[in-house]
C-alpha positions in Angstrom: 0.0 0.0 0.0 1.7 3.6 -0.9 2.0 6.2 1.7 -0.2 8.5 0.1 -3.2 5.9 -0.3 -2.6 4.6 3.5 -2.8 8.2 4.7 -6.2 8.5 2.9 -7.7 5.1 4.1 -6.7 6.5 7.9 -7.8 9.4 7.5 -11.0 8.7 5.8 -11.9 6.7 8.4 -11.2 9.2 10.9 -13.7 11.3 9.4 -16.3 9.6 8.9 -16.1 8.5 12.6 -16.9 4.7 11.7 -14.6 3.3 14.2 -15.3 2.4 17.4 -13.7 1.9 20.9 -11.4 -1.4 21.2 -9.2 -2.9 19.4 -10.7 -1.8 16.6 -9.5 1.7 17.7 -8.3 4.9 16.0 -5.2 2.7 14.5 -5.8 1.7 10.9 -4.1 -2.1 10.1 -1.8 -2.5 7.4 0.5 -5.0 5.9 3.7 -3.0 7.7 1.7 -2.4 11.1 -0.5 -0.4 13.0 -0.9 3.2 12.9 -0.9 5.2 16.2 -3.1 8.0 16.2 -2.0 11.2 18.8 -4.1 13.7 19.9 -2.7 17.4 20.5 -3.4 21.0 20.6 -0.4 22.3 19.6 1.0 22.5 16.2 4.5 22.2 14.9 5.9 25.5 12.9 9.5 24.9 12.4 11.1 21.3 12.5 14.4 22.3 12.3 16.2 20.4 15.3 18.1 23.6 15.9 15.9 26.6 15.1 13.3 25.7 17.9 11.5 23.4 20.5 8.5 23.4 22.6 6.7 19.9 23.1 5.1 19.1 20.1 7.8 19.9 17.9 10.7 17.8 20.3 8.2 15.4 20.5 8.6 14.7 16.2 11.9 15.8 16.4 13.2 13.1 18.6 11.4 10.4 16.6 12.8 11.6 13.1 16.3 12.7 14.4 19.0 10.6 16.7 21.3 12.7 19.5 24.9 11.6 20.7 22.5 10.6 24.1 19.1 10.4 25.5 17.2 10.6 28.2 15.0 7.6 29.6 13.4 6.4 32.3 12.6 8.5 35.9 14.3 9.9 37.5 15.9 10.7 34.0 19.0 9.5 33.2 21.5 9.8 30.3 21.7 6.9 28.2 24.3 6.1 24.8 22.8 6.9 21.6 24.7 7.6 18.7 27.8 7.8 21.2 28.2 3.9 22.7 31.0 5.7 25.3 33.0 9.2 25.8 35.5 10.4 28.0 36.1 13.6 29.6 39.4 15.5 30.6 40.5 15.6 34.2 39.9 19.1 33.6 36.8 19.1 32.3 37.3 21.1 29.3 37.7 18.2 26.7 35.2 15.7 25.6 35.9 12.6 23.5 32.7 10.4 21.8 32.8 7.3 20.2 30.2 6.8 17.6 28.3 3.3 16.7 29.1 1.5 13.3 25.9 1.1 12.2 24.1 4.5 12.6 22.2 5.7 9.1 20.5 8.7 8.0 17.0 7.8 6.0 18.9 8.4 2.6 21.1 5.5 3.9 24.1 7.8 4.5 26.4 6.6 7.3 26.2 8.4 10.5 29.7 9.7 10.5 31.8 11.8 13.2 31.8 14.7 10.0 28.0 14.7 10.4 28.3 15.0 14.1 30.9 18.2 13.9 28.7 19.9 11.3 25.5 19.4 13.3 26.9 21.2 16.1 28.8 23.8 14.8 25.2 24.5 12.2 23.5 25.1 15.7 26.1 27.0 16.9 26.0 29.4 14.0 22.7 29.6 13.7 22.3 30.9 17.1 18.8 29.9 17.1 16.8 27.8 19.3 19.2 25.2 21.3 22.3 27.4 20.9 21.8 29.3 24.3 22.6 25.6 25.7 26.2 25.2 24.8 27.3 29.3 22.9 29.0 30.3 25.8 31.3 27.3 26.5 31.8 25.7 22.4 32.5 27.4 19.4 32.7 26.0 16.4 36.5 25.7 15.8 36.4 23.8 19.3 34.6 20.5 17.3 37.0 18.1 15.5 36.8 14.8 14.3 39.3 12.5 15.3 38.4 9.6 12.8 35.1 8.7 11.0 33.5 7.5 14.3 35.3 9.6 16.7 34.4 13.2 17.4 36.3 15.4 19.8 34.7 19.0 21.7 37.4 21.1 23.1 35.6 23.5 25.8 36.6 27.1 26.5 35.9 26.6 29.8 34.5 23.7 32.1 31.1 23.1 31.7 29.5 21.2 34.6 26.2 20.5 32.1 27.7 19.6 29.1 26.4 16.4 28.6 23.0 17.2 30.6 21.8 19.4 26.9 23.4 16.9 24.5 20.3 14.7 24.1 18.3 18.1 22.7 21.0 18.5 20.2 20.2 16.1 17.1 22.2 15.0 14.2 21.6 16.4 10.5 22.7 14.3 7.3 25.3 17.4 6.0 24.6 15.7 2.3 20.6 16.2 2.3 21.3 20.0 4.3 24.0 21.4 2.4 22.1 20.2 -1.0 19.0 22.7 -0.1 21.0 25.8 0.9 19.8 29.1 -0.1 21.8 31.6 0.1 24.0 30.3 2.5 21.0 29.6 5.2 22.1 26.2 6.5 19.1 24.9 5.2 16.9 26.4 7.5 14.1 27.4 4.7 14.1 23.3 3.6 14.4 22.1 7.2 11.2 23.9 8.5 9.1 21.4 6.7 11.5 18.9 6.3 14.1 16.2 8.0 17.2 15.3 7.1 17.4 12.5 9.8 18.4 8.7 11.5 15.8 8.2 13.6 13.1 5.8 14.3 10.6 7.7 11.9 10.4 9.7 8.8 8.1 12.4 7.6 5.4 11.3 5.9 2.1 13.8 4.8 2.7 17.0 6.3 -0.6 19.5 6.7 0.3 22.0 9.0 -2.2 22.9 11.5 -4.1 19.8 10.5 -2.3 16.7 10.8 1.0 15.3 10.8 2.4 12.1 9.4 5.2 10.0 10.7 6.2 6.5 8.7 8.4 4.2 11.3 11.5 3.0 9.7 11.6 -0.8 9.3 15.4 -0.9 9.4 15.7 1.6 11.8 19.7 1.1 12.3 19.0 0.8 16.7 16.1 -1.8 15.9 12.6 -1.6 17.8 12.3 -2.8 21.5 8.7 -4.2 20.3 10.0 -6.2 17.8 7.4 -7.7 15.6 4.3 -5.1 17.1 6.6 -2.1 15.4 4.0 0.0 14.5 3.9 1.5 10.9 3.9 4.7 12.1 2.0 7.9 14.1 -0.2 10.3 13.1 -0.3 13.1 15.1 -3.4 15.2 14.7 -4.1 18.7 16.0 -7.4 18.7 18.3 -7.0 21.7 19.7 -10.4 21.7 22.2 -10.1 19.4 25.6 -13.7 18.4 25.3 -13.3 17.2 21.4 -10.1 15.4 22.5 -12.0 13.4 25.2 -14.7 12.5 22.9 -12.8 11.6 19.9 -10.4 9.3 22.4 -13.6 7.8 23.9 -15.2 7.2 20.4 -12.2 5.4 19.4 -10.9 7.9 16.7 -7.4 8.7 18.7 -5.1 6.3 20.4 -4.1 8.5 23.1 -4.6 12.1 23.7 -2.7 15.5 25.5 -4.2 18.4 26.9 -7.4 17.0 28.6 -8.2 19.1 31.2 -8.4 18.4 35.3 -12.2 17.5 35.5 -11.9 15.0 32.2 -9.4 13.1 34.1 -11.6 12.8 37.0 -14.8 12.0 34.3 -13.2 9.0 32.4 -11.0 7.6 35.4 -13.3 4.3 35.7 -14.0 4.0 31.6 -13.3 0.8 30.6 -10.4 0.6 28.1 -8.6 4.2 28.7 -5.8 4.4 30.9 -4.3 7.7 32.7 -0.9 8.5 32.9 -0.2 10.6 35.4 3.0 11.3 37.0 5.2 14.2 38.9 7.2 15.8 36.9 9.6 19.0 36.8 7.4 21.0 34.9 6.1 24.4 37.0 3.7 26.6 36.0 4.5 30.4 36.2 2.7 34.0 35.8 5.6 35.5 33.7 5.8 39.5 34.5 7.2 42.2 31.8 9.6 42.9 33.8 11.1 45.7 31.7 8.3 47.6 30.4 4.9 49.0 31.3 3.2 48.9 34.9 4.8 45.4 35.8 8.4 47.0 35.4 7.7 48.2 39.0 8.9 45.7 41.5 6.1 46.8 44.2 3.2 46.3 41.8 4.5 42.4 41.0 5.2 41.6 44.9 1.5 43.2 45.0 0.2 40.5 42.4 2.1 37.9 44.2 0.8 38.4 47.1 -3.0 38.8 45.9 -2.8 35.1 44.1 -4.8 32.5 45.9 -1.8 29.6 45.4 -4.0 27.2 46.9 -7.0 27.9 43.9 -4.0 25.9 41.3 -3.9 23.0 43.8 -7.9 23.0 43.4 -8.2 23.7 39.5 -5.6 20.4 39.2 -7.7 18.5 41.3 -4.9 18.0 43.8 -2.6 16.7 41.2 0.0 19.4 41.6 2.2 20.6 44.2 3.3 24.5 45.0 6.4 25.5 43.8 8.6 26.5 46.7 11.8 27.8 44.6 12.2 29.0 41.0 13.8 24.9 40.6 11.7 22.2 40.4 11.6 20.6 44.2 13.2 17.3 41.9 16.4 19.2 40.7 19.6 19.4 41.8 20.4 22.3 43.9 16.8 23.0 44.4 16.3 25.0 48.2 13.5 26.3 49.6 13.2 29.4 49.4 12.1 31.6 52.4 9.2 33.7 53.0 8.7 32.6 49.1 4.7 34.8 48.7 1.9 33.3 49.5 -2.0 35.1 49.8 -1.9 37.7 52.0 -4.2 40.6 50.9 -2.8 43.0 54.0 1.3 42.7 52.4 -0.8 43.0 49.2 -2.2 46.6 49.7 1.3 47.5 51.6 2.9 47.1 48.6 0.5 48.2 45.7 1.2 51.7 48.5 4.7 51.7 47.5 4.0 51.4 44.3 3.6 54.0 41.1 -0.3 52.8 40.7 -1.1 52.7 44.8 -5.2 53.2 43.9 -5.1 50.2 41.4 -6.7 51.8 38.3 -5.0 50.4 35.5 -5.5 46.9 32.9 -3.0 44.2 32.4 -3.3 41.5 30.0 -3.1 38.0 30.9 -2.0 35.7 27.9 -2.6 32.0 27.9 -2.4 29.0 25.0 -5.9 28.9 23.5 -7.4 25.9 24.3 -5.7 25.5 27.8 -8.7 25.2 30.2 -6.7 25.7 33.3 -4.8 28.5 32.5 -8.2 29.8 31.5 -9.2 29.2 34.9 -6.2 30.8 36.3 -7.1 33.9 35.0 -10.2 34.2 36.2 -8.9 33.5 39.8 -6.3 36.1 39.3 -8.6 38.5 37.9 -10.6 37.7 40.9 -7.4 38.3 43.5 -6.7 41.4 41.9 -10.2 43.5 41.8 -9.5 43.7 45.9 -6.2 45.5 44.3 -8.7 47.8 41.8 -6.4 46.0 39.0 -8.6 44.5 36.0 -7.3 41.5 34.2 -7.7 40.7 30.4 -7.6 37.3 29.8 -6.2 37.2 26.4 -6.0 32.9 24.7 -3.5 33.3 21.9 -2.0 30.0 19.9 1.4 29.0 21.3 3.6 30.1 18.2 2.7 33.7 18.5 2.9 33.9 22.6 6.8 33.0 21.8 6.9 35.5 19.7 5.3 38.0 21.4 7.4 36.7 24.3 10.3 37.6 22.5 11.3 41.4 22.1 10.3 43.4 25.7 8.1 45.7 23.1 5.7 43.2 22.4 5.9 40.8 25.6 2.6 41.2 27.6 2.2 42.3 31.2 1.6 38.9 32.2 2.2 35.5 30.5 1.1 32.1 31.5 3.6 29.6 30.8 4.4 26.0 31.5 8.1 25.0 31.5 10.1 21.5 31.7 13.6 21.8 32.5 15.5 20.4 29.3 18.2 19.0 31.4 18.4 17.8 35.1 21.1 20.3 36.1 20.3 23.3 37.5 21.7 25.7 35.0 19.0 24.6 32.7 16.4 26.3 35.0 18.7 28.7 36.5 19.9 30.5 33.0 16.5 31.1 31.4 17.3 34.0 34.2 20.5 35.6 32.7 20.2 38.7 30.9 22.2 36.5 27.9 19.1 34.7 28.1 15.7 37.2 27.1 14.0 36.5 24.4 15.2 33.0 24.3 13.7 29.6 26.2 10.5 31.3 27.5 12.3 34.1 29.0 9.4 36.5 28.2 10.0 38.1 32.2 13.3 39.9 30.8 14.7 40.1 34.5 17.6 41.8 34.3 20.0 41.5 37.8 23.4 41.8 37.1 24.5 40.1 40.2 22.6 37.0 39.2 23.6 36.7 36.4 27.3 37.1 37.7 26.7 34.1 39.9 24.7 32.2 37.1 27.9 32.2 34.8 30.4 31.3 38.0 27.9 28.5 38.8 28.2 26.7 35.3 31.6 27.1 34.9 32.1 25.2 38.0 33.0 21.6 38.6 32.9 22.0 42.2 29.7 21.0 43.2 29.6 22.2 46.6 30.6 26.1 45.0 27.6 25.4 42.8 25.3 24.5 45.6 26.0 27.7 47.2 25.6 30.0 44.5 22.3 28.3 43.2 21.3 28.8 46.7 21.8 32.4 46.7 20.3 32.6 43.1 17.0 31.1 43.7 17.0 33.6 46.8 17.4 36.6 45.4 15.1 35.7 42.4 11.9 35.2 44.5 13.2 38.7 46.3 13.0 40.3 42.6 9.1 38.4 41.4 9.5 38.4 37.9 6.6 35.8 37.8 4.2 34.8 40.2 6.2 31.5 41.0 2.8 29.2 40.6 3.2 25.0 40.9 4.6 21.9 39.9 2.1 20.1 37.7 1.5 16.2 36.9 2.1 15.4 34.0 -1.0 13.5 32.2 -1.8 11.8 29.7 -5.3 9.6 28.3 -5.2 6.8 26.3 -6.6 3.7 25.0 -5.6 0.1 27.0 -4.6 -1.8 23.8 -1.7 1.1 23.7 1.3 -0.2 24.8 4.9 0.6 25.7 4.4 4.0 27.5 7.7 5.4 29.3 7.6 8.4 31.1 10.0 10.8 32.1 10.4 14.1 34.0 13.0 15.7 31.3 10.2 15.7 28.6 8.0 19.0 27.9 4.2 18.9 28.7 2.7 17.0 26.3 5.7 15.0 25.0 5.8 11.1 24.4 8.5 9.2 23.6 6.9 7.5 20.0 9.6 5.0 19.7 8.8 2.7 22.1 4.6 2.8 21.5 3.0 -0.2 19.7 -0.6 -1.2 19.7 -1.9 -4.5 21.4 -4.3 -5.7 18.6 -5.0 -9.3 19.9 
């Protein structure tokens, strides 16, 4: 059966809603497998491995591209990918990988210690997307290859989390990139839309906004752990409204679903044949201030909103599955502290320091920006547009799709007052957290707060130049203080991480590195028996 006919019998069926919970399910059967249908709100603008990642875009990226490493399991841990081993200097400073034989791109290119060096130094020039990870530290002239499997990164500096980011940094084919330049762009105009990858899966139909189509590669060069259930491949299909998701998972038209929202979970617990997954995680859950610009550039108006927010209304909108943050880290993460006298409701420190403030009668509007779609940070909203008429502060609860909140979030000019915004540490050291904090950092990895301390930032860059850990521990500890003390968010919650699906889908792995809605595809299959 050709791609493009498969695609149309899966999809027809889809349609016309004829199939119905089971084994039956949303998977069409084929001669090569089953096709896993996904459920999600979010769309995926730019593919490019190195130009950008939020969940839903990692999520294909990982299956369609291979790293040196990966993270599995929980607590996370760093596993060999396309490195089997590597060595490090005594100082730190020098890192040495050792690449598989047997790695391929799609194209059937070997995976080669070239294609390695290039990857690398194309993000670092690019300075786009995962480049704030490693800039500082690599440049490109500090990326040799040794031999054909063996590829050497000589560090400016030691870097404690070096290897902690190399799992997000995935491996191009320089043949299929270099080939579709324009103009010297690295590819990046061919790459949006397209792979040049080794991975598990390869693009199949692309419809942005609509659906998107991944074919599993049957001699995928790392094999399948399900063996003979490999699945044929995923189709990922934008459902952007919780209540459609739920139906179209409990009709039997997805395989498993993001994005439902607290009370669904509770609703379908007891259906027969769905299964919740539903873990803690790193990911918090934050009221991002403009720090720089308009009324929330006044530290007394934030530590006003901070204290005005009824913390305890997240716990209840989650249905208890959440926890409060007590630090800018996630309680799970290295180096995490609690931090004192962290704000909490208190509608009396509230009005002391609205007093001390440039707006001490209230009177003014701020926007509150959320991803469309998101019933709880809806919900949010409304309970801090409650909290804050005591402060005679309206709220404007603005839903806006997630591509343009990053953008938006990007330059201080256009960044809103107030931004709701989930975020997964990419890495389980603190620096991954602790940087999105550094003034190197606005604009980039949800920094849409554009807090600017230089003293923090001082102590950020001594802190991941380190390899002393107890040094580290000491300055992380005095960062995360003197954040809280400077509120550029509302510091909200740690959320669960959840997930619905179907009981004939098997092989789920979770693990707390992995953005909100992000599955691991490769090691899914479908129990038809």
């Amino acid at each position: 059966m050709t791609r493009k006919l498969l695609l149309s019998t899966v999809v027809g069926a889809l349609l016309a809603g004829s199939m119905l919970a089971g084994p039956a399910g949303a998977f069409e059967r084929t001669p090569d497998g089953n096709i896993i249908v996904f459920a999600g709100r979010q769309a995926i603008p730019v593919l490019d491995p190195h130009v950008r990642y939020d969940w839903s875009t990692r999520m294909v990226q990982q299956a369609v591209y291979d790293a040196l490493v990966k993270y599995e399991g929980d607590p996370a841990e760093i596993k060999p990918w396309l490195a089997e081993s590597w060595e490090t200097s005594e100082d730190g400073k020098t890192w040495t990988f050792r690449l598989v034989d047997n790695a391929r791109f799609h194209n059937g290119d070997p995976v080669t210690a070239e294609a390695v060096r290039y990857s690398f130094e194309r993000g670092l020039k690019l300075n786009k997307g995962v480049a704030w990870m490693l800039k500082d530290f690599l440049a490109p002239e500090g990326i040799s290859v040794v031999d054909d499997r063996t590829v050497k990164f000589e560090l400016k500096a030691p870097y404690a989390p070096f290897l902690s980011f190399l799992p997000w940094w995935f491996v191009v084919n320089p043949a299929q990139v270099q080939a579709n330049e324009v103009n010297g762009d690295y590819g990046e105009a061919w790459l949006t839309e397209n792979a040049a990858g080794s991975g598990p899966f390869r693009i199949g139909r692309w419809e942005p906004n609509v659906l998107y189509e991944l074919e599993s590669v049957a001699d995928y060069w790392k094999g399948w752990p399900q063996a003979d259930k490999r699945p044929a491949g995923v189709i990922y299909r934008i459902i952007r409204e919780p209540a459609a998701q739920k139906a179209s998972l409990q009709r039997g038209e997805v395989d498993i679903a993001e994005g439902l929202t607290s009370d669904d979970y509770v609703q379908i617990a007891n259906v027969p044949g769905l299964v919740i997954q539903d873990h803690k995680g790193m990911t918090t859950f934050g009221i991002k201030f403009n720090t720089q610009q308009g009324p929330t550039a006044d530290l007394n108006l934030r530590k006003a909103i901070a204290y005005a927010f009824d913390y305890d209304a997240l716990i209840q909108i989650y249905n208890g599955a959440a926890s409060l943050q007590t630090s800018p880290l996630p309680d799970a993460m290295r180096g995490h502290i609690a931090v004192p006298d962290i704000p909490r409701k208190d509608m009396a420190k509230a009005r002391e320091y609205l007093a001390r403030s440039a707006y001490p009668d209230g009177g003014i509007t701020l926007p509150y920006v959320h991803v469309a779609g998101l019933e709880e940070a809806r919900r949010i909203g409304l309970v801090l547009l409650e909290n804050l008429k005591e402060l005679n502060i309206n709220v404007e609860i603005t839903p806006e799709q997630w591509p343009n909140m990053v953008a938006n979030g990007s330059r201080v000019e256009t960044s809103p007052a107030m931004t709701s915004v989930y975020v997964t540490p990419i890495s389980t050291d603190p620096d991954a957290v602790a940087y999105q904090y550094h003034k190197n950092s606005w604009g980039q990895y949800y920094a849409m707060a554009f807090y600017d301390n230089a003293e923090v930032s001082q102590k950020i860059d001594q802190a991941r130049a380190s390899t002393d850990w107890d040094e580290r521990a000491r300055l992380y500890a005095e960062i995360q203080t003197q954040i809280v003390a400077d509120q550029p968010e509302v510091f909200g919650m740690l959320q669960n991480r959840r997930w619905a699906h179907r009981d004939y889908l098997k092989g789920f792995q979770f693990s707390p590195v992995r953005f909100t809605g992000e599955v691991d595809l490769y090691p899914l299959w479908i129990d038809a028996e």
